[in-house]
N, C-alpha and C positions, 0 to 999 in steps of 0.2 A: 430657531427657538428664542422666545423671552428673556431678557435679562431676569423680567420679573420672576419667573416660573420657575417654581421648585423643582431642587434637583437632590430630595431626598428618594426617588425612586433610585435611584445608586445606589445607596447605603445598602441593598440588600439584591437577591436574585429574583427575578419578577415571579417566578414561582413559589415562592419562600417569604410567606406573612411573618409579620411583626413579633412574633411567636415561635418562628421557625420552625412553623409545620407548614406540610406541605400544600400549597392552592394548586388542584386539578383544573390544567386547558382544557376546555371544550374549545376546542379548535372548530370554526365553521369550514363548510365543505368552499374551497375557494374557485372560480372558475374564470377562465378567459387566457388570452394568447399564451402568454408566459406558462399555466398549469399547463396547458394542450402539447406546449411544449418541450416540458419536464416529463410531461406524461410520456411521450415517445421516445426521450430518450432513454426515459426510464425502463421501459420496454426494450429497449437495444442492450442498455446493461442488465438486466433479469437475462434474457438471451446469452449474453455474453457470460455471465457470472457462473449458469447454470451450466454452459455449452462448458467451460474452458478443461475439466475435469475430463470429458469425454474423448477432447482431441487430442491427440497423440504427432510427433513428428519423431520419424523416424526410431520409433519403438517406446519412446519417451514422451510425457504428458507434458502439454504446450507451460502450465504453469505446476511446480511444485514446490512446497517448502517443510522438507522432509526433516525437522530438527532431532528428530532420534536419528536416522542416520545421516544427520550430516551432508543429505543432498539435497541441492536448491535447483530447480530447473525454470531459467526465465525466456517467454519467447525460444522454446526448444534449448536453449543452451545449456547444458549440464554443467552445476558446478557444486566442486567439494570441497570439504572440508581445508585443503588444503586450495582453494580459492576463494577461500572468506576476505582477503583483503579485497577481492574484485567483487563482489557480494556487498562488500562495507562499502566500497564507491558507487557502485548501482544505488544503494538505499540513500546515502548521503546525494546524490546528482537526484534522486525524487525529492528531497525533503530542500534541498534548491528550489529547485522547480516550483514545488508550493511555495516558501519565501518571493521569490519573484514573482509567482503570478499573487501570491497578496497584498504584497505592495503595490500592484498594477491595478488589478480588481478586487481587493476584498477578500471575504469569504466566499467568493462563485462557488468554489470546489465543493463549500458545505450545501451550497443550495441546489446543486446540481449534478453532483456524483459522487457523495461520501454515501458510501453504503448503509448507515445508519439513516440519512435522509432516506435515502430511494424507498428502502424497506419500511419506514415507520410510516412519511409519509404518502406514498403515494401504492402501498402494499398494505401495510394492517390498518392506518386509520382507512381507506376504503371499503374494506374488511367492515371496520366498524360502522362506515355511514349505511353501508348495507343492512347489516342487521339491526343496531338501534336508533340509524336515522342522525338527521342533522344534530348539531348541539345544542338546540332547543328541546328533542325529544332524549335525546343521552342527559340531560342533567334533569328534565322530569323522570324520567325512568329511573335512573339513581337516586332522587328522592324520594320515588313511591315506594310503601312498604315491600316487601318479598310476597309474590303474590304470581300466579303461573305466567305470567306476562314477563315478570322480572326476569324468573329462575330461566325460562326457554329460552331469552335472547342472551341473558348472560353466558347462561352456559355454552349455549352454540356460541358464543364468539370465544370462549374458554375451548372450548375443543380445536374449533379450527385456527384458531391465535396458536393451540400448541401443534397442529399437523401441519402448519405454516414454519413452524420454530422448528420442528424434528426435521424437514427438508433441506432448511437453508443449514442448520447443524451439522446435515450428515454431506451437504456440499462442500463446507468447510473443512469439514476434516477428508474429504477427498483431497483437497489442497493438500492436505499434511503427507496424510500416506498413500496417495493416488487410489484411481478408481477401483484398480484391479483388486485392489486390497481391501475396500470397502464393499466392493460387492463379494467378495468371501466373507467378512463377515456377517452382509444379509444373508447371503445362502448357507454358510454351514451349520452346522450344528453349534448351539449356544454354548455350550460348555467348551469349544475350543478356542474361541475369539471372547474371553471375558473382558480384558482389559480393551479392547477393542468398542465392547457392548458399553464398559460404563463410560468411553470416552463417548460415546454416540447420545448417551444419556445425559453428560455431561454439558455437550456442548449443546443438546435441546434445550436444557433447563433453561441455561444463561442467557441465549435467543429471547425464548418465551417469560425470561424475568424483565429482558429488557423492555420489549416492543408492549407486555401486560400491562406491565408497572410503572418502570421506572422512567420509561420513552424519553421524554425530551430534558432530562436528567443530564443524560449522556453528554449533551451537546453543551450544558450548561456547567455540568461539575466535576464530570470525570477528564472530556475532552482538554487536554491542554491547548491545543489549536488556539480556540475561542481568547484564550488569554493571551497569546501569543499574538493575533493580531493587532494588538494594545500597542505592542514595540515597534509593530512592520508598517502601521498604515501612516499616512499622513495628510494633508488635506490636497493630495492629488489623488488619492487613491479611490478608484473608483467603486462604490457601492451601494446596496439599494438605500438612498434617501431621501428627505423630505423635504422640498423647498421650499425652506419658512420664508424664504424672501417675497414667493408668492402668497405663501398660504395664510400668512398670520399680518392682520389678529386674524384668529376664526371668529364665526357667526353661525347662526342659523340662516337657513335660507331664505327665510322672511325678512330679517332684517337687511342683508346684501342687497336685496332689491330696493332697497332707499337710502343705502349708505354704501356711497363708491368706496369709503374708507378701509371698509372692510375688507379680509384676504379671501383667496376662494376655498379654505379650508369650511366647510358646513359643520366640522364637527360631527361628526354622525357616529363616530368610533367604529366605522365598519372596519377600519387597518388592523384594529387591536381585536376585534373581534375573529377573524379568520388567521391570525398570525398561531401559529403550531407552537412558540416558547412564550406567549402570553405577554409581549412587549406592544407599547404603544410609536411607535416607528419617528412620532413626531416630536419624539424627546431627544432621537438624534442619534450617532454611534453608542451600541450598546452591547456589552459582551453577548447577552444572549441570541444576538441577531445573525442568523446561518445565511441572512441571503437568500431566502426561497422565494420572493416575488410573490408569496399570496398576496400582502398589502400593495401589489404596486398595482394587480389586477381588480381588487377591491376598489380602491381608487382608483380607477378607470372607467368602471362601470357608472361612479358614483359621479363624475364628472360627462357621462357622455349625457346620464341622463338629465344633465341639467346643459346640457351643450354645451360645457364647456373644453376648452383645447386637453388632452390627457397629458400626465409626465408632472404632478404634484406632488405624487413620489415615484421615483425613476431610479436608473442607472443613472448616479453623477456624483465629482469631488465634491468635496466642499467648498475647493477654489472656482467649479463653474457653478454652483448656486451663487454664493457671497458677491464674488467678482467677475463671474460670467466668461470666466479660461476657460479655452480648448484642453483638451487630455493634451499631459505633455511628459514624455522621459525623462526625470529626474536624474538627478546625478549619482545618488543613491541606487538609485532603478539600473542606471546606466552600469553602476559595481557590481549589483549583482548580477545581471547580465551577463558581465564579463565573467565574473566567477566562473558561472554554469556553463559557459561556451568553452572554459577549459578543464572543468572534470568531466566536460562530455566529451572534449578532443582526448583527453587522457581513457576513458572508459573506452571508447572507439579503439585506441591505440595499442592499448593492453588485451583489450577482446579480439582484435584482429591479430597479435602476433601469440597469442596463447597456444600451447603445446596442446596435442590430442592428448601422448602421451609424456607424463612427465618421469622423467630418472633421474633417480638421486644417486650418486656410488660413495663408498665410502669405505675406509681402510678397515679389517677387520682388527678390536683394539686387542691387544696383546703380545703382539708377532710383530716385529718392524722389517725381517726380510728374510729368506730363508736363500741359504746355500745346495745347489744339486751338485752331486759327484760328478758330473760334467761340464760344473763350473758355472754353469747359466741362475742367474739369480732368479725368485721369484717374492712376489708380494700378495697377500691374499685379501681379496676386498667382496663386500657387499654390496648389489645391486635393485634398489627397490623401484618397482615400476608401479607407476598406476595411471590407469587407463579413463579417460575424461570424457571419451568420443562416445558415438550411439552405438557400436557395435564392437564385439572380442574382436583381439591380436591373438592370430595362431601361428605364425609364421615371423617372430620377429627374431632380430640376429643382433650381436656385439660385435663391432671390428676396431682395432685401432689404426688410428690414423697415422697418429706419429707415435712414439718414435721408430722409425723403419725398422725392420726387423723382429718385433717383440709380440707374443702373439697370444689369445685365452686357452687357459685350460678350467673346462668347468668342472665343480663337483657333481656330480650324480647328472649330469646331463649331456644330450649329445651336440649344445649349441643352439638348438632353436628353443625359443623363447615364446610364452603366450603371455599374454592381459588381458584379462575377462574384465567387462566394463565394470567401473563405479569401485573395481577390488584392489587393494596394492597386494604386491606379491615380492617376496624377494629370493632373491638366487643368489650362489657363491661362485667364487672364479678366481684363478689365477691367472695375475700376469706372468710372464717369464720373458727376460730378454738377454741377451750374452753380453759380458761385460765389457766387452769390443766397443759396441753401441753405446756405453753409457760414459761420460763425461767428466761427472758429477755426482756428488754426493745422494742427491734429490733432484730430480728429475720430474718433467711433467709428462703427463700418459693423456690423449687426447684422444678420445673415444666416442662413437658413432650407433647409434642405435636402428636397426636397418628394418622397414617393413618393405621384406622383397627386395628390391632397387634402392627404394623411396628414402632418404633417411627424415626422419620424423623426431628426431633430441637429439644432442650432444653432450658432452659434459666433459669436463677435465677434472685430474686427481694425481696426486704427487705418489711416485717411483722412490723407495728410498733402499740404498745399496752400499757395498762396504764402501772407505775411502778408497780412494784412486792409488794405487802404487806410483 
């Protein structure tokens, strides 16, 4: 870009006049590699988005995030409330993840699998090129008065805009409270599942307020991302831009043909005309810019058909337009790198050595030891289990390891033990051991939680008993 060239389009959001009301995109329908591309995989994630609710592993839905009760299910893995620190390094090791890959590439993730793109772009505005046509016939149509031409297309894209918002709504909250629970509340009777009904209504609305209204809003003034790449990017980091080194000055293409001086930009503004947040690409990094490659595809076409070479706006730093560098890992790049390779060794680590079931035991408070007429002391503690895995514990047992001799006596039970998944449960117990065995004042009890054979937890809890004579 120009030194000359103003750079009060900054001062404000390319959607958002002088006025601060709002300027409606007519976004043009974009076409060529890059769209064909987004398109297919935008089809693998509609697939994937729609499927993940349905599938199940081992009794449990492949994704869930249950925040009334407190279960999170990722890649089949059940986790509760009482595994929110491993929850909190899963979310923090994703939000890496994007840090590094924006430093690397940009906003890729916005142009090519943030669910607001997939859905606005290449799901409701097709919606819309269907029924009212490119952005030539949408911005005549919305100027002509209301008239049965208006009412018909409007409202068909107002119906199916909201039968489009009530599906992806009611897949969403399958996320929340999985499917089984959603498809009771389609089949029962409506008065049984109210709070259910108006979460289903709730989450269509907001859908159909987004993708109607307020579309590319999101991206520009709710989304923090967009601003955040302010901090992460630098002039290595790779994204979709413009190379003024080739393109400028621009011309017409009348003129180019008798003056080599000029750059191969023609000016034709087809980049800003097809761009979905209403920016002109050739003023350089700009918050509202997602990444989606309609203008690189625009520019391409507009370049073949003058035969010239494509990639005048491309995938590149600003260090290989200006100075013509290969992509290269910073040092920066290189730290967070390292970061994410060690809360992923740590997330690995913790996931791997994680308990099915977890035991807590603990002293019952009030009573520090009780004396039997037979001399043998006892101590009376609480045991709370809860069960992580895909299926009930009905056969599980307490034993102590050490100290030799000492051994449970349960309250109201005859020793075995059950964990019904996702539930804590707790039981009462005495230890009792004969004062022969004991040392010390306070003592430790080292105890074993048995499914069968198997042991599956351990834990330790301090013995306390009179002084020693």
């Amino acid at each position: 870009m120009n030194a000359s060239d103003s750079e009060s389009f900054r001062d404000r959001v390319s959607t958002i006049d002088e006025s601060g009301k709002r300027k409606w995109v007519f976004a043009y329908k974009p076409s060529g590699r890059f769209y064909n591309a987004r398109s297919c995989l935008s089809i693998l994630y509609l697939v994937l988005f729609f499927g993940f609710p349905l599938v199940k592993l081992q009794g449990e839905p492949y994704f869930l995030f249950n925040i009334i009760e407190r279960k999170f299910v990722i890649f089949g893995f059940v986790f509760w409330s009482q595994d929110f620190y491993l929850f909190g390094i899963t979310m923090i090791l994703f939000i890496v993840f994007i840090i590094v890959f924006t430093v690397a590439f940009g906003r890729l993730f916005c142009g090519w699998a943030c669910p607001q793109t997939v859905f606005m772009e290449l799901v409701f505005r097709r919606i819309e090129y269907w029924i009212e046509g490119d952005a030539n016939k949408q911005i005549k149509l919305n100027a002509m008065p209301w008239n049965w031409e208006k009412t018909r297309k409007k409202g068909l894209k107002t119906i199916v805009f909201f039968a489009v918002s009530f599906l992806i709504g009611n897949t969403f909250l399958a996320y929340i409270i999985g499917s089984d629970a959603l498809f009771g509340i389609i089949t029962d009777p409506v008065g049984t599942h109210i709070k259910g009904l108006l979460a289903m209504i709730v989450f269509s609305m907001v859908f159909f307020f987004v993708y109607l209204w307020f579309r590319e809003q999101v991206c520009t003034i709710v989304c923090p991302y967009g601003r955040l790449q302010g901090v992460l990017l630098d002039k290595h980091s790779v994204l979709v831009a413009y190379d003024y080194v080739r393109g400028e000055p621009r011309g017409k293409h009348i003129k180019k043909a008798s003056n080599s001086s000029v750059g191969d930009c023609v000016d034709c503004g087809l980049c800003v005309r097809v761009c979905p947040t209403g920016i002109d690409i050739r003023n350089g990094t700009q918050l509202e810019c997602t990444n989606c490659t309609a203008c690189i595809d625009a520019c391409d076409s507009i370049m073949d058909n003058l035969n010239k070479p494509r990639g005048l706006v491309k995938y590149a730093s600003e260090s290989t337009i200006k100075e013509n560098q290969p992509f290269i890992i910073t040092s920066r790049l290189k730290a967070y790198i390292a970061v994410l390779i060690v809360l992923l060794g740590i997330w690995v680590a913790i996931l791997s050595t994680r308990n099915t079931v977890d035991m807590e035991v603990r002293k019952v408070s009030g009573q520090i030891y009780s004396k039997r007429p037979n001399g043998e002391i006892s101590n009376i503690y609480n045991v709370m289990l809860l069960n992580k895995s895909h299926s009930d514990f009905d056969n599980l047992s307490l034993e102590i390891k050490r100290p030799k001799g000492a051994r449970i006596e349960w309250v109201g039970l005859n020793g075995r033990l059950s964990s019904p998944v996702g539930q804590a449960v707790k039981y009462t117990f005495f230890v009792v051991i004969n004062p022969s065995k004991l040392h010390e004042r306070k003592s430790q009890v080292h105890l074993v939680l048995l499914n069968g054979t198997q042991v599956i937890e351990t834990s330790e809890t301090s013995f306390i008993s009179p002084l020693n004579k």
